[in-house]
N, CA, C and O atoms as CSV, one atom per row, in Angstrom:
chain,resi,resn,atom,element,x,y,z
A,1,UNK,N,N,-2.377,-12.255,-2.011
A,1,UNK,CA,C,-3.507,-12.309,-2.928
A,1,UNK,C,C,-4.158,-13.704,-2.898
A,1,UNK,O,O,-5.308,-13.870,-3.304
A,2,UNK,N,N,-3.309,-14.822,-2.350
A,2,UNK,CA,C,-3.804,-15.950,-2.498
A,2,UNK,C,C,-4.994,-16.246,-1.613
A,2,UNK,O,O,-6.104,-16.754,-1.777
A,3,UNK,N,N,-4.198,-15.631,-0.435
A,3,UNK,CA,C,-5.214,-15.770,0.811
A,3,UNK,C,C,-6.594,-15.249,0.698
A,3,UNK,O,O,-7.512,-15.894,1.203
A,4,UNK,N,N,-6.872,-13.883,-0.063
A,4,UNK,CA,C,-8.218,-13.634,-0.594
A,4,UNK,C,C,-8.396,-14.376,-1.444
A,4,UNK,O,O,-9.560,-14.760,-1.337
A,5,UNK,N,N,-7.905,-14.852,-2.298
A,5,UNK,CA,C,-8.947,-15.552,-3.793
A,5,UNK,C,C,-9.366,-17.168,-2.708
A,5,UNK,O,O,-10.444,-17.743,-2.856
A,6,UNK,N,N,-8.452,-17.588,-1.839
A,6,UNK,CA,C,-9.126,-19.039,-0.971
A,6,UNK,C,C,-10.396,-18.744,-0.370
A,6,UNK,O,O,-11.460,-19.296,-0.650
A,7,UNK,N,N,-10.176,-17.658,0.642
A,7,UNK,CA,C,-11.439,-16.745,1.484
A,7,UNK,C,C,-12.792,-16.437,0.551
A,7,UNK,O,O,-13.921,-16.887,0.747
A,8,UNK,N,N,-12.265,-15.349,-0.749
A,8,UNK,CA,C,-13.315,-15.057,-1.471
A,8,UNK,C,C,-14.172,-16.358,-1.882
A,8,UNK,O,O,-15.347,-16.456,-1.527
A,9,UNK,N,N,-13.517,-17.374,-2.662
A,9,UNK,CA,C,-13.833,-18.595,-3.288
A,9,UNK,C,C,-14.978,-19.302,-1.890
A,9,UNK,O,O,-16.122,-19.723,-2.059
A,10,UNK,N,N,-14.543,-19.266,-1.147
A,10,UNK,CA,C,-14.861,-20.094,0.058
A,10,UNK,C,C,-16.284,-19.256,0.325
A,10,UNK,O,O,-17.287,-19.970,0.286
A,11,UNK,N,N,-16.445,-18.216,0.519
A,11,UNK,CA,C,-17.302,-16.826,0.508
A,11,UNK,C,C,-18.178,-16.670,-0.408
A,11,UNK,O,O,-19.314,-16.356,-0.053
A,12,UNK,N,N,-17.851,-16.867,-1.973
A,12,UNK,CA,C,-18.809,-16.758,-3.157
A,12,UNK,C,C,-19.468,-18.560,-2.724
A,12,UNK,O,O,-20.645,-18.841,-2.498
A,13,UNK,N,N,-18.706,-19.177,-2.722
A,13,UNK,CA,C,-19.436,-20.731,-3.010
A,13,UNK,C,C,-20.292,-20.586,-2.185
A,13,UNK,O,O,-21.378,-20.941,-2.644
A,14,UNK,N,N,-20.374,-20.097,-0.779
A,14,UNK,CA,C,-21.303,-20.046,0.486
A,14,UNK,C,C,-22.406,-19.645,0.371
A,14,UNK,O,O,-23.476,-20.249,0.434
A,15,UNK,N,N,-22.138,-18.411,0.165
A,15,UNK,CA,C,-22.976,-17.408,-0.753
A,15,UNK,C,C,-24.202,-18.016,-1.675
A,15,UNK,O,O,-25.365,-18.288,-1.378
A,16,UNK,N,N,-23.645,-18.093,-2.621
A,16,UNK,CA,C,-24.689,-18.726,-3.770
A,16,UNK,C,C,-24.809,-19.858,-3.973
A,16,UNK,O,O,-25.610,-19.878,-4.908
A,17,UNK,N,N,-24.545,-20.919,-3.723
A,17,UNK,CA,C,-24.774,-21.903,-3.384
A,17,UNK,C,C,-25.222,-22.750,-1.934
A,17,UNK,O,O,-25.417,-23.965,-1.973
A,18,UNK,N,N,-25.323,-22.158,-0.979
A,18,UNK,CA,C,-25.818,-22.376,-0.105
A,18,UNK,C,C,-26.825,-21.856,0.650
A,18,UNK,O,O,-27.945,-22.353,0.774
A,19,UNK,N,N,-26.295,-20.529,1.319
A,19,UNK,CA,C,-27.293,-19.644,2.102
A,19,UNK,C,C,-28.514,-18.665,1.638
A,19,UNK,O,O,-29.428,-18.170,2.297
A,20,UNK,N,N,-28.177,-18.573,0.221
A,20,UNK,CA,C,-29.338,-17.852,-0.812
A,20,UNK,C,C,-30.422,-19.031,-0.871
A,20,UNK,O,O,-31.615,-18.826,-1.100
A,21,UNK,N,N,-29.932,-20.120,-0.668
A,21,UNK,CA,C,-31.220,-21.198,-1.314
A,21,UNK,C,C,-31.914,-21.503,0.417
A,21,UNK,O,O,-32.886,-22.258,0.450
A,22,UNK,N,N,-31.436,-20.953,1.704
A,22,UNK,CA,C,-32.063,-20.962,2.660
A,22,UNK,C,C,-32.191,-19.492,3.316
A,22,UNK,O,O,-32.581,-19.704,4.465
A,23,UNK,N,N,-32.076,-18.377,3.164
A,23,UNK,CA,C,-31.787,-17.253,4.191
A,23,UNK,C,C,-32.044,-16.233,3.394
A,23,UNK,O,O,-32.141,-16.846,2.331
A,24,UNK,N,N,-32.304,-14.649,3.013
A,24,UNK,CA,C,-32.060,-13.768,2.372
A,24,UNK,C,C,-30.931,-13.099,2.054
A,24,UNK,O,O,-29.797,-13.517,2.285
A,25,UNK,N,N,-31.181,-12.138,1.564
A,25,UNK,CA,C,-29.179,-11.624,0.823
A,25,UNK,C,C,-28.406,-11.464,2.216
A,25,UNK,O,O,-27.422,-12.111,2.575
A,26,UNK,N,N,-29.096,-10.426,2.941
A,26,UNK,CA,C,-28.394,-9.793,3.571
A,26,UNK,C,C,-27.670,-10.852,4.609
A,26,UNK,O,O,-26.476,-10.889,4.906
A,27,UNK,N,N,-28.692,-11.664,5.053
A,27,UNK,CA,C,-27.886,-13.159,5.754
A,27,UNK,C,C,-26.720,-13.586,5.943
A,27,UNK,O,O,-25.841,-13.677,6.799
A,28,UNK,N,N,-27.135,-13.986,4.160
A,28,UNK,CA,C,-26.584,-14.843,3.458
A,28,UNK,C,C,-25.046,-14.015,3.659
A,28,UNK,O,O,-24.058,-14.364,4.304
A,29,UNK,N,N,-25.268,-12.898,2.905
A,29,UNK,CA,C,-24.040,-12.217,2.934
A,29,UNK,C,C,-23.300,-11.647,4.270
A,29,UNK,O,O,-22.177,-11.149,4.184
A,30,UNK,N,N,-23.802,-11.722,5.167
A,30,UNK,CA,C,-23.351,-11.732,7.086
A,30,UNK,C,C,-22.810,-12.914,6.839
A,30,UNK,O,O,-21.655,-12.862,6.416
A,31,UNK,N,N,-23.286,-13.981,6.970
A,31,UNK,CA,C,-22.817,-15.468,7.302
A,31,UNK,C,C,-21.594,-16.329,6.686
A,31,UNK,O,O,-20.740,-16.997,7.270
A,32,UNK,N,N,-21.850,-16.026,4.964
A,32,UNK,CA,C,-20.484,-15.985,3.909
A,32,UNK,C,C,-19.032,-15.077,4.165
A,32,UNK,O,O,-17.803,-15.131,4.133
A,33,UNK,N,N,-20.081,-14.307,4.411
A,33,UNK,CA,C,-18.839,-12.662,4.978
A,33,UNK,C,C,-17.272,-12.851,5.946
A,33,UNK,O,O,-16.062,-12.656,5.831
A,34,UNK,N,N,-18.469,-13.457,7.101
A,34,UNK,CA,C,-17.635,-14.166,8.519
A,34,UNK,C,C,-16.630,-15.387,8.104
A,34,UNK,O,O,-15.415,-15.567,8.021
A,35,UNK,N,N,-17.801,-16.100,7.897
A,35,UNK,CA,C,-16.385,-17.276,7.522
A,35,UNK,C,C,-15.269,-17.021,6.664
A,35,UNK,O,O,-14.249,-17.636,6.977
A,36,UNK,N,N,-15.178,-16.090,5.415
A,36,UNK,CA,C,-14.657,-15.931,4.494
A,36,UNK,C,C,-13.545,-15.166,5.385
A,36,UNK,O,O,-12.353,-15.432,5.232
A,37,UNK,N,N,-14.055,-14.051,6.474
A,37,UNK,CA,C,-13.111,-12.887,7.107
A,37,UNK,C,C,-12.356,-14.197,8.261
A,37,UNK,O,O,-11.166,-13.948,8.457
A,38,UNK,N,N,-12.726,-15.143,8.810
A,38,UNK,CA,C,-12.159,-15.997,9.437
A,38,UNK,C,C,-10.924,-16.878,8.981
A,38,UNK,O,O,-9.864,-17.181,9.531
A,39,UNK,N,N,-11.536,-17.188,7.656
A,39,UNK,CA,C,-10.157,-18.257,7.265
A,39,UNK,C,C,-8.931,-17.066,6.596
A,39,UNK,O,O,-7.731,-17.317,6.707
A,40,UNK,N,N,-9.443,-15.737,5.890
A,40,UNK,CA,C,-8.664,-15.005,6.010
A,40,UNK,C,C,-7.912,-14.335,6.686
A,40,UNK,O,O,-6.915,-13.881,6.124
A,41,UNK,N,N,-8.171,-14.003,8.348
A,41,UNK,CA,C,-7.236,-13.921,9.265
A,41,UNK,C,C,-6.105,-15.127,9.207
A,41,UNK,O,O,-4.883,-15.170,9.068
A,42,UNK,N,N,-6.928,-15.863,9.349
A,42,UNK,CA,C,-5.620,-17.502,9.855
A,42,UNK,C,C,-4.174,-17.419,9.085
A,42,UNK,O,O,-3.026,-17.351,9.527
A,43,UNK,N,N,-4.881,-17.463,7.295
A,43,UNK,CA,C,-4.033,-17.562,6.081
A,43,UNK,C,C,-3.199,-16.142,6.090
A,43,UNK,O,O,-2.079,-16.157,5.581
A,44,UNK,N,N,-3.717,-14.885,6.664
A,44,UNK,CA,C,-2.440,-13.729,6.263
A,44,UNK,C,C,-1.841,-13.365,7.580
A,44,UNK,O,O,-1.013,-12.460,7.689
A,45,UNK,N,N,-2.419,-14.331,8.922
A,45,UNK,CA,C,-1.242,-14.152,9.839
A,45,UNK,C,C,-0.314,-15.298,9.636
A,45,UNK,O,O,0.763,-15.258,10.230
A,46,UNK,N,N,-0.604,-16.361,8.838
A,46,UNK,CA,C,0.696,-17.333,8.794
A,46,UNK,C,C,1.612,-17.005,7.380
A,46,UNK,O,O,2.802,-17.307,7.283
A,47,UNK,N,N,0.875,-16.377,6.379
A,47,UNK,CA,C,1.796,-16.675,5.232
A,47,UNK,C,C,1.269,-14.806,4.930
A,47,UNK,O,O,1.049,-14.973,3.730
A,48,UNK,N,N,0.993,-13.523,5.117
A,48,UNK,CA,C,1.054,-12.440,4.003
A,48,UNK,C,C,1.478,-11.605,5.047
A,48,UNK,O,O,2.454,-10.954,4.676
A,49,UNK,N,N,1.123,-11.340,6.272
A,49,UNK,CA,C,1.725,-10.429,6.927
A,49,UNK,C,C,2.751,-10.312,8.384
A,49,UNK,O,O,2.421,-11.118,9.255
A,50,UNK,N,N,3.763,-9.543,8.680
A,50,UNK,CA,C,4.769,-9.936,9.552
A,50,UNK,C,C,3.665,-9.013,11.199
A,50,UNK,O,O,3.362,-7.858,11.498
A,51,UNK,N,N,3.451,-10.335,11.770
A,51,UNK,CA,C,2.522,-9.858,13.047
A,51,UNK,C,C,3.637,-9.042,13.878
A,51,UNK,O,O,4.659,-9.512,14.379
A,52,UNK,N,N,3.084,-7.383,13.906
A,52,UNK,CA,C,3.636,-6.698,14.854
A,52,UNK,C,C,2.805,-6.408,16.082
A,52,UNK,O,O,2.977,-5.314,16.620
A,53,UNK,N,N,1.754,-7.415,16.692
A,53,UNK,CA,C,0.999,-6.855,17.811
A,53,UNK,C,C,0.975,-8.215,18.350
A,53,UNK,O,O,1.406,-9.300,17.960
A,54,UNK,N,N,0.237,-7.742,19.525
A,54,UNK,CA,C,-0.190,-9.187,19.925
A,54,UNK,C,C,-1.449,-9.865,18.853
A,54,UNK,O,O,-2.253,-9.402,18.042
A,55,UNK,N,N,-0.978,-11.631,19.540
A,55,UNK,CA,C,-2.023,-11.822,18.171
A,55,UNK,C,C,-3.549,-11.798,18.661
A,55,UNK,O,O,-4.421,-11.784,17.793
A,56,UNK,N,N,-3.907,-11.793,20.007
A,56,UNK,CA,C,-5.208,-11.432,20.347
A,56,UNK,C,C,-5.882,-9.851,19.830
A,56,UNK,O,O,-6.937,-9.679,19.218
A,57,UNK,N,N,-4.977,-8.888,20.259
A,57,UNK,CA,C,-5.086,-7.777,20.152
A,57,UNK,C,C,-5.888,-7.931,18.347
A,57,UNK,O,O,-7.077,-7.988,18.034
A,58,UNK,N,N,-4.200,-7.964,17.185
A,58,UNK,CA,C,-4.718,-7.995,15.904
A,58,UNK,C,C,-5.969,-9.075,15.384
A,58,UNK,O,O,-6.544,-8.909,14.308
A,59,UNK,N,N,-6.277,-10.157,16.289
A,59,UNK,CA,C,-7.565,-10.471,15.535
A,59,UNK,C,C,-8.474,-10.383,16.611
A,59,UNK,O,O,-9.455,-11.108,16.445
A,60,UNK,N,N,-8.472,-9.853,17.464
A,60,UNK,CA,C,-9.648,-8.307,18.079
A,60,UNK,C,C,-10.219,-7.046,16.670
A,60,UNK,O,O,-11.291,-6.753,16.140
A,61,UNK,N,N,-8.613,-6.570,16.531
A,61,UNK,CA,C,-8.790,-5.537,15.364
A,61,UNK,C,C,-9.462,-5.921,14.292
A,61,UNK,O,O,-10.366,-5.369,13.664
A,62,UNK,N,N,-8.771,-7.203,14.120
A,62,UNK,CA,C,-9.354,-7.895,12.498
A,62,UNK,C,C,-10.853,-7.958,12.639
A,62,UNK,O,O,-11.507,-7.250,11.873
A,63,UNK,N,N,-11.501,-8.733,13.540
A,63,UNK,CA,C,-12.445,-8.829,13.581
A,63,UNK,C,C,-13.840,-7.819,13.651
A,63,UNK,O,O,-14.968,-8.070,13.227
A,64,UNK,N,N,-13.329,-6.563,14.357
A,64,UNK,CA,C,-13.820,-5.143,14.315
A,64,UNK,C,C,-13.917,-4.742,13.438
A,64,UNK,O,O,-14.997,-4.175,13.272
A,65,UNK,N,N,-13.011,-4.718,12.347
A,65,UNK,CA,C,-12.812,-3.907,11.453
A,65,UNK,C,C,-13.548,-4.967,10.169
A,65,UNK,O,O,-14.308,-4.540,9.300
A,66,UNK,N,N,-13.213,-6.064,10.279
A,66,UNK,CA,C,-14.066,-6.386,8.945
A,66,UNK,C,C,-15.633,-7.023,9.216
A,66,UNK,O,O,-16.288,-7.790,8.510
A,67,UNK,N,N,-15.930,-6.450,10.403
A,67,UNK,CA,C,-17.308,-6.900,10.509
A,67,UNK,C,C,-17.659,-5.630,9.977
A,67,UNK,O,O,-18.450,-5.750,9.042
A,68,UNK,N,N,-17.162,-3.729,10.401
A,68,UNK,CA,C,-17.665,-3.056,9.918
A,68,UNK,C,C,-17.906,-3.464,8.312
A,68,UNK,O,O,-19.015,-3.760,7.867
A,69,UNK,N,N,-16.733,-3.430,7.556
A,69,UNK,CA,C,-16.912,-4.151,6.227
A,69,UNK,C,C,-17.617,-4.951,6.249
A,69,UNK,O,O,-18.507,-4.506,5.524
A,70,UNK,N,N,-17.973,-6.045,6.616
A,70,UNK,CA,C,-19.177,-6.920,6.114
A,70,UNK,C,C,-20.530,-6.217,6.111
A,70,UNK,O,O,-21.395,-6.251,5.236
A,71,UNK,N,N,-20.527,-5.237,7.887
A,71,UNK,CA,C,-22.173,-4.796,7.422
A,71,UNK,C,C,-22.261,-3.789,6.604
A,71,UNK,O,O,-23.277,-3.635,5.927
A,72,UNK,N,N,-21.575,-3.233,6.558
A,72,UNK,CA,C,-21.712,-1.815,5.480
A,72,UNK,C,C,-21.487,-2.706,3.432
A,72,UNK,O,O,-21.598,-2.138,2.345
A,73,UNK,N,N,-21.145,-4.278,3.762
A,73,UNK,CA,C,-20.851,-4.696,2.344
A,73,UNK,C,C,-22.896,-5.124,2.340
A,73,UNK,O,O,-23.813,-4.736,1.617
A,74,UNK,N,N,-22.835,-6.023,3.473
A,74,UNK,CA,C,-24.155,-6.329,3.166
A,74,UNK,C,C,-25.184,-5.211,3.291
A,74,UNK,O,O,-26.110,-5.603,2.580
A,75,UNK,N,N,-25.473,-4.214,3.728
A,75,UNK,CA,C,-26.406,-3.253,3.618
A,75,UNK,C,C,-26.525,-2.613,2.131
A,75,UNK,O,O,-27.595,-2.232,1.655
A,76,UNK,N,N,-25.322,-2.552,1.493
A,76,UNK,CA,C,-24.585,-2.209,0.029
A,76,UNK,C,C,-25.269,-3.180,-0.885
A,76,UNK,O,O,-26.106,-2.812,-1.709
A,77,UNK,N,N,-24.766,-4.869,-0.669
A,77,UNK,CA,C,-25.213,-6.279,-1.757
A,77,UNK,C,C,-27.283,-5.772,-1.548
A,77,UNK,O,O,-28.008,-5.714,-2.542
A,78,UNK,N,N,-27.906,-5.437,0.153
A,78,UNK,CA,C,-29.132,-5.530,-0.410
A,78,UNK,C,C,-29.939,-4.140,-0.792
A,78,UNK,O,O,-31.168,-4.104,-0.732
A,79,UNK,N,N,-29.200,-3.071,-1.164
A,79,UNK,CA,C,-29.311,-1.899,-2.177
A,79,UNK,C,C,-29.286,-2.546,-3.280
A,79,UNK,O,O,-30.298,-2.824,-3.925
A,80,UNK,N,N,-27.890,-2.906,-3.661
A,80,UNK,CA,C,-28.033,-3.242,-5.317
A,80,UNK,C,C,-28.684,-4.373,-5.592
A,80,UNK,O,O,-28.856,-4.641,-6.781
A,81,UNK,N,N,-29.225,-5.348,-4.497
A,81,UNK,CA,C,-30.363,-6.301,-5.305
A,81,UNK,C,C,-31.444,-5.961,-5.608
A,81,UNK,O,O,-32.190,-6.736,-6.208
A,82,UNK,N,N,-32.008,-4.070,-5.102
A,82,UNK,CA,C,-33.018,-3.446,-5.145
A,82,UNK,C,C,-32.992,-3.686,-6.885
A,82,UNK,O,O,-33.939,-4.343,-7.317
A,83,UNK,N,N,-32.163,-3.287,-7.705
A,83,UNK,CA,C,-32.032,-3.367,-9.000
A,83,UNK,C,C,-32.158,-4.535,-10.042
A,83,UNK,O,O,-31.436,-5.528,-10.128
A,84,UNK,N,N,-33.227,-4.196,-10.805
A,84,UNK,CA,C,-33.596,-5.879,-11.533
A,84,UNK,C,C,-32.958,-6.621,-11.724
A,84,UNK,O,O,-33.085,-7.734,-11.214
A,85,UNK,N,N,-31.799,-6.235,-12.719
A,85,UNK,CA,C,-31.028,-6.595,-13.543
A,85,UNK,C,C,-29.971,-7.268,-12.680
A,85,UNK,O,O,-29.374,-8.305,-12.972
A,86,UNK,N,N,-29.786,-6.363,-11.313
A,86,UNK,CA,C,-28.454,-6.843,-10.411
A,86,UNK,C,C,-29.323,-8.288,-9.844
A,86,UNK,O,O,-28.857,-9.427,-9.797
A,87,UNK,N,N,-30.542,-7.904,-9.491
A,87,UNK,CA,C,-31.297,-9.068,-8.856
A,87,UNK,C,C,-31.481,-10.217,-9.404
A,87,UNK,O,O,-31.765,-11.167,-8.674
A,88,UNK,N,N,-31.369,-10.386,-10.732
A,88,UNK,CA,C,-31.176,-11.276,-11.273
A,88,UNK,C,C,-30.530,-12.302,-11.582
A,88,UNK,O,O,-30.954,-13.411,-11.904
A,89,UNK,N,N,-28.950,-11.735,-11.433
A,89,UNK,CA,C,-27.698,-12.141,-11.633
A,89,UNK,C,C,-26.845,-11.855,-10.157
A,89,UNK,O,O,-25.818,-11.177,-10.154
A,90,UNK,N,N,-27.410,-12.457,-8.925
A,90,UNK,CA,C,-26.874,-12.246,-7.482
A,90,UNK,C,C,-25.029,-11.866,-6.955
A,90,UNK,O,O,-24.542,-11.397,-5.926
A,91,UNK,N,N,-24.433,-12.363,-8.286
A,91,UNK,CA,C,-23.198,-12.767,-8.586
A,91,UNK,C,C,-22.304,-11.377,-8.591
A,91,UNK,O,O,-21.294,-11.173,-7.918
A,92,UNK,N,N,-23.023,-10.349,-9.653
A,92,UNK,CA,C,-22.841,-9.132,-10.321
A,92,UNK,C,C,-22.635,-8.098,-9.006
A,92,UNK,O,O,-21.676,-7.333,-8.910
A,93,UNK,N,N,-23.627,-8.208,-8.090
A,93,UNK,CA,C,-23.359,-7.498,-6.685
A,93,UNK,C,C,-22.635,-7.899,-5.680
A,93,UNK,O,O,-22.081,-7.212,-4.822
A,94,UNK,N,N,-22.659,-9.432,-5.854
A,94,UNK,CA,C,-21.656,-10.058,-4.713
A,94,UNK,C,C,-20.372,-9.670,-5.243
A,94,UNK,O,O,-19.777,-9.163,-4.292
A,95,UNK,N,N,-19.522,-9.640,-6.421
A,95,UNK,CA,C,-18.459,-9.667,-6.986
A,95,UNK,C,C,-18.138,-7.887,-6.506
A,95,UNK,O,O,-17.146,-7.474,-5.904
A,96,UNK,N,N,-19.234,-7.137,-6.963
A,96,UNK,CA,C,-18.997,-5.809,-6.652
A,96,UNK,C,C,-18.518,-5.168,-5.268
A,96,UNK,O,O,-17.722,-4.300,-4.909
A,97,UNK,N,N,-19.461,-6.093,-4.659
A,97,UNK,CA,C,-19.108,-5.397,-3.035
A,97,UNK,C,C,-17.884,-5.977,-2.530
A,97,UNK,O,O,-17.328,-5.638,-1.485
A,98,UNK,N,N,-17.496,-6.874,-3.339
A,98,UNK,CA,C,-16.353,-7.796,-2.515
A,98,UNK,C,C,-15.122,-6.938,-3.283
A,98,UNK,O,O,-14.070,-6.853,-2.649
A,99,UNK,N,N,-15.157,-6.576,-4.031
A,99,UNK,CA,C,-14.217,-5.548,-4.860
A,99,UNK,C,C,-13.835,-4.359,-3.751
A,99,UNK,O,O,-12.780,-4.087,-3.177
A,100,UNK,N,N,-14.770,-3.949,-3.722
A,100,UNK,CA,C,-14.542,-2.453,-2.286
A,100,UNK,C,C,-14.158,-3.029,-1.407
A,100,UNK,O,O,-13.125,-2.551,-0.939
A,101,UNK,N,N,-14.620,-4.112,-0.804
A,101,UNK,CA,C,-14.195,-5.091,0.117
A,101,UNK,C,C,-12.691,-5.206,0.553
A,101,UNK,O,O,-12.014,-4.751,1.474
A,102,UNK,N,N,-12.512,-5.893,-0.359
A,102,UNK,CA,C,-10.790,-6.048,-0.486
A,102,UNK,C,C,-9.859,-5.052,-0.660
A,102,UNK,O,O,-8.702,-5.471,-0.647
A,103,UNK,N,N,-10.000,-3.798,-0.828
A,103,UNK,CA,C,-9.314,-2.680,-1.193
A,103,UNK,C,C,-9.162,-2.102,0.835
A,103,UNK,O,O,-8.153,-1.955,1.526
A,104,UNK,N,N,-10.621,-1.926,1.174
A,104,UNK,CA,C,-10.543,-1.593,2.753
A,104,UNK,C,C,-10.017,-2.526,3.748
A,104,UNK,O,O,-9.402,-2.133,4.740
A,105,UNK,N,N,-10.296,-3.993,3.448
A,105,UNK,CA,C,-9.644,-4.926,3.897
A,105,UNK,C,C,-8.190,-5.260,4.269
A,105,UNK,O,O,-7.923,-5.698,5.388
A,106,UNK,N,N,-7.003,-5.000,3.087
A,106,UNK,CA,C,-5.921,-4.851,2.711
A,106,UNK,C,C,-5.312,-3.937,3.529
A,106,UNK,O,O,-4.181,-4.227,3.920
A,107,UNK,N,N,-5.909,-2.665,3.958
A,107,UNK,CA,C,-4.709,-1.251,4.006
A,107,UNK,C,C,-5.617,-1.602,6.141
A,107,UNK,O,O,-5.018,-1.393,7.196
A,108,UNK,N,N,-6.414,-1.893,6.058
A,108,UNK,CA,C,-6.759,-2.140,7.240
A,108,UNK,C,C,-6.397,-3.102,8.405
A,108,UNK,O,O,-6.561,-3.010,9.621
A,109,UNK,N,N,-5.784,-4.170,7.515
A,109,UNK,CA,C,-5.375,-5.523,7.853
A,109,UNK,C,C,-3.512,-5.097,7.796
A,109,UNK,O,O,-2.825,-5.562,8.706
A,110,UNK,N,N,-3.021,-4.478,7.023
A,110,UNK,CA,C,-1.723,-4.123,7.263
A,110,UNK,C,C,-1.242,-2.878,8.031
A,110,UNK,O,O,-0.090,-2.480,8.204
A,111,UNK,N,N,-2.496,-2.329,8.477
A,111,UNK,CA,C,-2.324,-2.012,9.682
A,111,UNK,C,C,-2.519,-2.614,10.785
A,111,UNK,O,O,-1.876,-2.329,11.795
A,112,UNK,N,N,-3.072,-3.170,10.763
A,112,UNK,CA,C,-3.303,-4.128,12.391
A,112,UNK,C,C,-2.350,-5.108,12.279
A,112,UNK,O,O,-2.075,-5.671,13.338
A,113,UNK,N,N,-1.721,-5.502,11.216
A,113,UNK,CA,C,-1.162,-6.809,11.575
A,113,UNK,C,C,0.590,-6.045,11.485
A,113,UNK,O,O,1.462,-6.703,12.053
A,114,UNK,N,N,0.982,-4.854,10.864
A,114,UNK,CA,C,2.630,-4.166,10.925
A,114,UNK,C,C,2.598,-3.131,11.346
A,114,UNK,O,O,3.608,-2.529,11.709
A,115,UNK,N,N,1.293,-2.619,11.406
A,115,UNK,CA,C,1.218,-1.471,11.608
A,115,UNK,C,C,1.633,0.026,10.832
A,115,UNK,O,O,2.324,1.015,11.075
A,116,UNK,N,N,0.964,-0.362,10.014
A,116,UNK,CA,C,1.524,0.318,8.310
A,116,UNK,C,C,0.562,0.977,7.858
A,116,UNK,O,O,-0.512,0.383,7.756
A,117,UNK,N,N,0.637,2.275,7.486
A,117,UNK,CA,C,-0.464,2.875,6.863
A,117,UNK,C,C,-0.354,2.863,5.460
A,117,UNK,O,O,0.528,2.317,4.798
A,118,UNK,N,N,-1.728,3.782,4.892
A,118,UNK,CA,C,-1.810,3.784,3.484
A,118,UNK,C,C,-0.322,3.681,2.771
A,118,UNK,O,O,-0.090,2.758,1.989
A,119,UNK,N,N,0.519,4.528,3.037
A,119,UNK,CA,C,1.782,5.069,2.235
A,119,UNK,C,C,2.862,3.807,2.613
A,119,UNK,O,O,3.907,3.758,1.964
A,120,UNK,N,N,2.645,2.948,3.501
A,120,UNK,CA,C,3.605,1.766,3.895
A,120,UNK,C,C,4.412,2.605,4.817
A,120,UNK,O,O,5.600,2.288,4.870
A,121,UNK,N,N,4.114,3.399,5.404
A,121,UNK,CA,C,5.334,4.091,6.616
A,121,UNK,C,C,4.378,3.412,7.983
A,121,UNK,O,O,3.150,3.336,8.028
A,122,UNK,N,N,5.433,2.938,9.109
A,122,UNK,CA,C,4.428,2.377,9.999
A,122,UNK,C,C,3.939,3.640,10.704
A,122,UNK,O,O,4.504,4.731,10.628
A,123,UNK,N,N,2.612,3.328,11.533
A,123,UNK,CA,C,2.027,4.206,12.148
A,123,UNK,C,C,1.857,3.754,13.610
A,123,UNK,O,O,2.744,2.900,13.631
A,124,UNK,N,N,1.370,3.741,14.745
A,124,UNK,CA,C,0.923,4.020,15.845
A,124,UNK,C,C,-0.380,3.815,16.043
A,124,UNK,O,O,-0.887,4.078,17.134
């Protein structure tokens, strides 16, 4: 959990404090996305998960898999900025998508990295 709240933190600060005040959401949220999915590989192959692949292979996977997540998060963050209220408060959608985020992230990432599915039985 630590390793996301460093990533996320690293990800929100980017985010709204940086790339919103030069780039648009969707950018912004590509560009925050990456780095955030970068330092999070590093941190849960050294300290959250026991690497059962090669490590090229799993951050091949990693990287596949949470870019789908990033674009399907950012196509998502610039829907809900369609909404006033969300548009207003940039925070309210970033927090949201990063919520779904981390749920697909997690069961996706412990598969590539033990090879473990939803139920924790390994898989193939």
């Amino acid at each position: 959990m630590m390793s996301s709240a460093i990533a996320t933190a690293i990800d929100i600060l980017l985010f709204t404090l940086v790339f919103t005040q030069f780039l648009p959401v969707l950018e912004s949220e590509l560009i925050s996305g990456f780095i955030g999915m970068v330092i999070n590989f590093i941190l849960q192959k050294k300290y959250v998960f026991d690497l059962q692949r090669n490590q090229i292979v799993a951050f091949m996977l990693s990287i596949a898999l949470s870019f789908l997540a990033l674009f399907l998060g950012g196509l998502l963050i610039d829907f809900l900025v369609g909404f006033e209220l969300l548009a207003a408060y940039l925070i309210i959608p970033k927090l949201m998508v990063m919520a779904a985020k981390f749920f697909f992230n997690y069961f996706t990432k412990r598969w590539i990295f033990e090879k473990k599915g939803i139920n924790g039985k390994p898989i193939n």
